[in-house]
C-alpha positions as CSV (number, residue, x, y, z in Angstrom):
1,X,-4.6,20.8,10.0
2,X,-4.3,16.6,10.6
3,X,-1.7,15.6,12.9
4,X,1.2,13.9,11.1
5,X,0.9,9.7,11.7
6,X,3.7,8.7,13.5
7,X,4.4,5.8,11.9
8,X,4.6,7.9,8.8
9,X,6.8,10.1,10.4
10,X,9.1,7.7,12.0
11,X,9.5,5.8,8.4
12,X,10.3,9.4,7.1
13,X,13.4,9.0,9.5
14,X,14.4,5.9,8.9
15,X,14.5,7.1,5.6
16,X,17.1,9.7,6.5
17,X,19.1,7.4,8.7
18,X,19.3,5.1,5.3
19,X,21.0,8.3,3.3
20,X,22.5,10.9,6.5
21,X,25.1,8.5,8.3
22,X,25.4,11.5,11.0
23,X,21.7,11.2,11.8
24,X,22.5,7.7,13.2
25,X,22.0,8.8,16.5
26,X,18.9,11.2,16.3
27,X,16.6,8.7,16.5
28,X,16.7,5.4,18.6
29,X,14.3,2.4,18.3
30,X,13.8,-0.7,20.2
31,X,14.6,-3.8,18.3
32,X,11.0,-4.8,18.7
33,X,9.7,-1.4,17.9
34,X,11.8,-1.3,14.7
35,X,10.5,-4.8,13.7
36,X,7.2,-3.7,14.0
37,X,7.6,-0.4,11.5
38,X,9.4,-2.7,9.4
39,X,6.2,-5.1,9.1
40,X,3.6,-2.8,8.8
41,X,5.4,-1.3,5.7
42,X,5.9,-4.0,4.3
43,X,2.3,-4.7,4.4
44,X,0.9,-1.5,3.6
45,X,3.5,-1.8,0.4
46,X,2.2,-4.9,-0.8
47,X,-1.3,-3.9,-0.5
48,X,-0.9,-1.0,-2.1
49,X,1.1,-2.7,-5.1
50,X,-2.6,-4.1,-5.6
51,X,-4.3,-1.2,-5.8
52,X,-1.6,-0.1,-8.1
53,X,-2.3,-2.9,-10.3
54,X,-6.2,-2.2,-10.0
55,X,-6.2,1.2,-10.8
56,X,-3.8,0.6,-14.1
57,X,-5.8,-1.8,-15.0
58,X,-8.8,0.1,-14.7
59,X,-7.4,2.9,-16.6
60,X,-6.1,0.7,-19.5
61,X,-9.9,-0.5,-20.0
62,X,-9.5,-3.9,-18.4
63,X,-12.6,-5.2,-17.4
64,X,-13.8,-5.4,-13.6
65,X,-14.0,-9.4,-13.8
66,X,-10.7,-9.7,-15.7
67,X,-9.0,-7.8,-13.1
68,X,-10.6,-9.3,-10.2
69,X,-9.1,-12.7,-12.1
70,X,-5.5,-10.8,-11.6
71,X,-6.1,-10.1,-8.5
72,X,-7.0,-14.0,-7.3
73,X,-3.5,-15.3,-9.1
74,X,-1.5,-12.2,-7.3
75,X,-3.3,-13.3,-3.9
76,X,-2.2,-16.8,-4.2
77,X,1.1,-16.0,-4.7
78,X,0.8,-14.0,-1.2
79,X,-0.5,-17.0,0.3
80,X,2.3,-19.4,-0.6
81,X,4.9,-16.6,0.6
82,X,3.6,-15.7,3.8
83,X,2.2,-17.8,6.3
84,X,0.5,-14.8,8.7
85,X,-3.2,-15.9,7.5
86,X,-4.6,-12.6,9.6
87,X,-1.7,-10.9,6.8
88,X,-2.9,-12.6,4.2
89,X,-6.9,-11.8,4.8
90,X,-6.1,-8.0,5.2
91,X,-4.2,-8.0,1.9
92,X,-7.1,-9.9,0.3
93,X,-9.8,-7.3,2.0
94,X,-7.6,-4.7,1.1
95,X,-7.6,-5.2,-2.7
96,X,-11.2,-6.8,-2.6
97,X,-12.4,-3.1,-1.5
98,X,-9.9,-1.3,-3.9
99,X,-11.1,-3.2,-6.8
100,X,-15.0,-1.9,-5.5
101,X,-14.0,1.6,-5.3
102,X,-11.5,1.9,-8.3
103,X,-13.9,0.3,-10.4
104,X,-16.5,2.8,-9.6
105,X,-14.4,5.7,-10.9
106,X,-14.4,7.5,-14.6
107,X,-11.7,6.1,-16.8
108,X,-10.1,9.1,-18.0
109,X,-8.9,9.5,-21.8
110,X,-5.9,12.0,-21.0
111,X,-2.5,10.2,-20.2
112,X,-1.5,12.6,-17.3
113,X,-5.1,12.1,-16.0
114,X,-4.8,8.3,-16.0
115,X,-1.4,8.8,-13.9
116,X,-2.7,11.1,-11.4
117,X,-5.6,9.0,-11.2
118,X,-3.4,5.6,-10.2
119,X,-0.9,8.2,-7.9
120,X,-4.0,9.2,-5.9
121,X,-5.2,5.5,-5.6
122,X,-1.7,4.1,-3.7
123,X,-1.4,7.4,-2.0
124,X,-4.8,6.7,-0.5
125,X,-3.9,3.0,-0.3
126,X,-1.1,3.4,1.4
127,X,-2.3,6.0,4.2
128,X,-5.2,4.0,4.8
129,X,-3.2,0.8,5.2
130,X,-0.9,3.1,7.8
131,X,-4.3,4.2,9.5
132,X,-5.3,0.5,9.9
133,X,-2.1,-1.1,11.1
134,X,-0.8,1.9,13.5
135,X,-3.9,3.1,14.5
């Protein structure tokens, strides 16, 4: 059985602290610490909102080139809002490699299959991105 990532398990808590206002003081976090989780997830969200887009594209029949055109426009909205170019070139390599391996997959015709299909791409996004940035 795989260990449990700790960041994923430390954004699990924060989670909880958000809705159980007696687990306040379970867990404590340095300022620094806490900025940290904070950044990574808000990485590992936003790349993952790519794949999102690349794998409902891909299973709406939008073309590989047409999606990749999405993808540019989405990207240089990322550039003008962040100014982290190292953030930036992740996100970009990120969806670049998405786009290479969603687009190698089946398009499936059932509706359910589709959805599972895009769940399973962010899922694996997103734990990935976790892998990368917390290593």
């Amino acid at each position: 059985m795989q260990k449990p990532n700790k960041l994923i398990c430390t954004l699990g808590i924060l989670a909880l602290l958000g809705v159980g206002g007696t687990a306040h003081s379970a867990v404590t976090l340095s300022a620094d610490e806490s900025a940290r989780i904070e950044e990574i997830a808000g990485i590992c969200m936003l790349a993952s909102k790519g794949v999102y887009d690349i794998a409902i594209d891909h299973q709406n029949g939008v073309s590989k080139d047409k999606a990749k055109k999405n993808l540019d426009k989405a990207l240089k909205r990322v550039e003008k809002s962040f100014s982290k170019k190292d953030m930036v070139s992740f996100i970009d390599e990120t969806w670049q490699n998405g786009l290479n391996i969603i687009y190698k997959m089946p398009v499936y015709d059932d509706k359910a299959d589709k959805e599972r299909f895009v769940q399973q791409a962010v899922e694996g996004s997103l734990n990935a991105c976790f892998n990368d940035l917390d290593g």
